[in-house]
VMD Tcl script that draws the C-alpha trace (Angstrom):
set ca {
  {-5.73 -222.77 -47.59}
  {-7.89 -220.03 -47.07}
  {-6.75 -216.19 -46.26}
  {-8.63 -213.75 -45.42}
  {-7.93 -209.90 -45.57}
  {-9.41 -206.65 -45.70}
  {-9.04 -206.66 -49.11}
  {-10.64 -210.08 -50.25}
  {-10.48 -214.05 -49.47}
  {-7.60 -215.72 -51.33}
  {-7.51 -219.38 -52.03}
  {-4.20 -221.27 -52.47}
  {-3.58 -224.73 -52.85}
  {-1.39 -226.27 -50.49}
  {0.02 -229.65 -49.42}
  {2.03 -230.31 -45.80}
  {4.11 -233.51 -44.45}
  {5.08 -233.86 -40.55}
  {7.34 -230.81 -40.83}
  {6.57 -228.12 -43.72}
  {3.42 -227.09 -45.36}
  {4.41 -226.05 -49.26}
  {3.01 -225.20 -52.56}
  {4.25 -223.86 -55.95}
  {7.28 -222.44 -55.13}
  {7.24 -221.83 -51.37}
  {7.89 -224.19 -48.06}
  {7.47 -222.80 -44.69}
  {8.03 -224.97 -41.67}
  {6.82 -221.76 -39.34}
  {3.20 -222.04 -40.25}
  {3.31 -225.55 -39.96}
  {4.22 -225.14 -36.12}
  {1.88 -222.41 -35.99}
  {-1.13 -224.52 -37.66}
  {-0.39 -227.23 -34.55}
  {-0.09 -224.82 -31.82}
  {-3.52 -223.42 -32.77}
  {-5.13 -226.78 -32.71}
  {-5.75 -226.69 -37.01}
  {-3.64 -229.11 -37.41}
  {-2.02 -232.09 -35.32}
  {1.32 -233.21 -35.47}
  {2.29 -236.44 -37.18}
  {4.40 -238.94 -35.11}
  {5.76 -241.92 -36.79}
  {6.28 -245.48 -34.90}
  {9.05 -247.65 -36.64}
  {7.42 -250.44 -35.79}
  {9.54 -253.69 -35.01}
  {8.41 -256.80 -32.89}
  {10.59 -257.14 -29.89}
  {13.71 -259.48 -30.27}
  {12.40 -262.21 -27.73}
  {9.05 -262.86 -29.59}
  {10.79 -262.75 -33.21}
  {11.23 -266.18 -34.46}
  {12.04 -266.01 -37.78}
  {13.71 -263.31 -40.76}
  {13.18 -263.72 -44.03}
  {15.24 -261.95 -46.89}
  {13.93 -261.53 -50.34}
  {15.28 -259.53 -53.21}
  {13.93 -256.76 -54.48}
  {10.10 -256.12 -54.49}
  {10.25 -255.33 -58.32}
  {12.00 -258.80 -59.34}
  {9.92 -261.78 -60.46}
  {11.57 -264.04 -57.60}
  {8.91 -266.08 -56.07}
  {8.36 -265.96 -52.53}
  {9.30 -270.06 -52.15}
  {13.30 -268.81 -53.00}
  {14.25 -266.28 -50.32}
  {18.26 -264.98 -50.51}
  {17.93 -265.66 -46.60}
  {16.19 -267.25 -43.80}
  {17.09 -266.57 -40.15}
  {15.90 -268.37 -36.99}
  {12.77 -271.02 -37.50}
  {12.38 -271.77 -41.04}
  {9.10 -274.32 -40.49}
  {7.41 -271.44 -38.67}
  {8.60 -269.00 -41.86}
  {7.06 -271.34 -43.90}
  {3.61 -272.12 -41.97}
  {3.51 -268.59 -41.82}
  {3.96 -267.82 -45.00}
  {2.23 -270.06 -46.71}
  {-0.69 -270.99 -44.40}
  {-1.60 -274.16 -41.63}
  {-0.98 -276.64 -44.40}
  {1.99 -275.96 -46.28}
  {3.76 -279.46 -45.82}
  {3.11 -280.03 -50.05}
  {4.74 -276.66 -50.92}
  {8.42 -276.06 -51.96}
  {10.47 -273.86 -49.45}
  {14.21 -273.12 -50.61}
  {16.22 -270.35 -48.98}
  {19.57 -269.92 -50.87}
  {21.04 -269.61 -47.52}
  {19.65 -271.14 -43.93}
  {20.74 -269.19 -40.75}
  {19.32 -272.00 -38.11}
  {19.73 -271.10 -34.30}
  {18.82 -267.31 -32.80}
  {22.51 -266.25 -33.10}
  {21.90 -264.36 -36.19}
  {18.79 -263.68 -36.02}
  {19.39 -261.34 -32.65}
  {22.23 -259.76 -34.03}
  {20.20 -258.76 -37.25}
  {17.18 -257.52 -35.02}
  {19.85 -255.57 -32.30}
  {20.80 -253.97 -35.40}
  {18.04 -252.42 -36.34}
  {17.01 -251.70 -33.05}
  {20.37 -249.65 -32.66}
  {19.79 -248.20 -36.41}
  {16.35 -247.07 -34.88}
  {17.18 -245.62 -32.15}
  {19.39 -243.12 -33.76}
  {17.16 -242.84 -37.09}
  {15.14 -239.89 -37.97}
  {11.87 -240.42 -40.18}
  {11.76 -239.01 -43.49}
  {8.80 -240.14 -45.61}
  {8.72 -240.32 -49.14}
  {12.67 -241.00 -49.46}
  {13.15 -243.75 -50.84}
  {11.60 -244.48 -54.53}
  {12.68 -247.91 -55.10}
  {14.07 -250.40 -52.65}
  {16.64 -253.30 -53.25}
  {15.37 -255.70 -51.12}
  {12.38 -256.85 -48.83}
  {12.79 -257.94 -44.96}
  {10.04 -259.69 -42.73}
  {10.34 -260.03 -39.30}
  {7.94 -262.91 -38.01}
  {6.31 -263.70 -34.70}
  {3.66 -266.30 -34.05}
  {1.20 -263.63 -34.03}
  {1.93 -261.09 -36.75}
  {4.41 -260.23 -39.73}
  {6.52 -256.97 -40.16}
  {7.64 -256.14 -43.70}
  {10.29 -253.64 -44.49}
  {11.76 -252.56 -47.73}
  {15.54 -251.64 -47.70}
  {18.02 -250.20 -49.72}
  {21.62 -251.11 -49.72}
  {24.19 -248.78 -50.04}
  {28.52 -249.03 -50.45}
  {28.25 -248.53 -46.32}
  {25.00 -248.42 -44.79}
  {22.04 -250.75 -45.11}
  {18.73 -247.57 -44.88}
  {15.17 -247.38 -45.51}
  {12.96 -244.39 -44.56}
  {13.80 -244.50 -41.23}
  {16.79 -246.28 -40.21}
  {20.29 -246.17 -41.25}
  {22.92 -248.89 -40.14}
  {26.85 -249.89 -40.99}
  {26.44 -252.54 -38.85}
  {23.42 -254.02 -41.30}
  {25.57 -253.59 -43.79}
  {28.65 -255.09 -42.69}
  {26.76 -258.17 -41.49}
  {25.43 -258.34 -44.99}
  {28.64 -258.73 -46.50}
  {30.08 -260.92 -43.84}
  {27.53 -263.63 -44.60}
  {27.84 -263.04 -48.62}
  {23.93 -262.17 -48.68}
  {24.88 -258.32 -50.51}
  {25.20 -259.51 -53.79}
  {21.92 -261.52 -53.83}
  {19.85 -258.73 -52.00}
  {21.12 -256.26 -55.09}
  {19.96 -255.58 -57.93}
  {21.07 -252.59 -58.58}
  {23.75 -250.45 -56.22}
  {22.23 -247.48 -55.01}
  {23.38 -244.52 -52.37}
}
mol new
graphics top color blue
foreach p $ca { graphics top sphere $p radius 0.5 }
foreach p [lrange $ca 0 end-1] q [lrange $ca 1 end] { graphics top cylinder $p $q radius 0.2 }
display resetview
């Protein structure tokens, strides 16, 4: 950032996110406002990004991103597990090895899981950068596209960046699938 006086041009280095600009030492969420009100700068708006229930077919639980679990052994598997694995694993996928530890057949689940983080949504607020290590991976999948999300699980709340939800959580422990998403407790 560049400002300019009647005494001389002064340079300072600065860095912003979607509500504060900040450098060494300083934050100011006024001249952030200001910079989009005078057209320098536009303001950020974040889409949590979810399909909608109805065309969701299948959800997919892994553990965390940073273990050496393959993708064939997912903790979890809601919904159409032949889709999951077509999906997955491409048109032809009949030779490959697909083993959930647990298989949540029927949409039963599978809607209550995806109501949950639609509620959780709702009343989420986005805060990037959070989150520096998740416990576990989610994928929502369609017959047209995939949705990954990384989430952390906490003594009450399942949370990522955007969403936080008790009712995630207590779902989680009602169908034993806490332990296996963990790998560490975190919150």
């Amino acid at each position: 950032m560049r400002i300019v006086t009647d005494k001389g041009i002064y340079a300072i280095p600065v860095d912003w996110n979607d509500r504060t600009i900040y450098s060494n030492g300083w934050t100011s969420p006024k001249l952030r406002k200001k910079m989009i009100e005078w057209g320098i700068a536009r303001e950020h708006v974040y889409k949590y990004v979810l399909p909608p229930k109805e065309q969701t077919e299948a959800i997919i639980l892994y553990p965390s991103p940073e273990s050496n679990s393959p993708i064939e052994h997912p903790v979890a598997i809601f919904g159409n597990k032949e889709l999951a694995k077509e999906r997955i694993f491409g048109i032809d996928s009949s030779k490959v090895k697909f083993e959930p530890k647990k298989m949540f057949e029927g949409r039963q689940w599978l809607e209550k899981i995806m109501d949950a983080f639609k509620q959780a949504e709702e009343k989420g607020a986005y805060d990037p950068g959070r989150i520096k290590r998740y416990d576990a991976k989610i994928l929502f999948i369609t017959r047209d596209k995939d949705y990954w999300k990384g989430i952390c699980i906490g003594k009450n709340t399942v949370y990522d960046d955007y969403i936080k939800s008790k009712q995630l959580k207590a779902y989680f422990d009602e169908l034993r699938l806490t332990k296996e998403l963990l790998t560490a407790e975190t919150e």
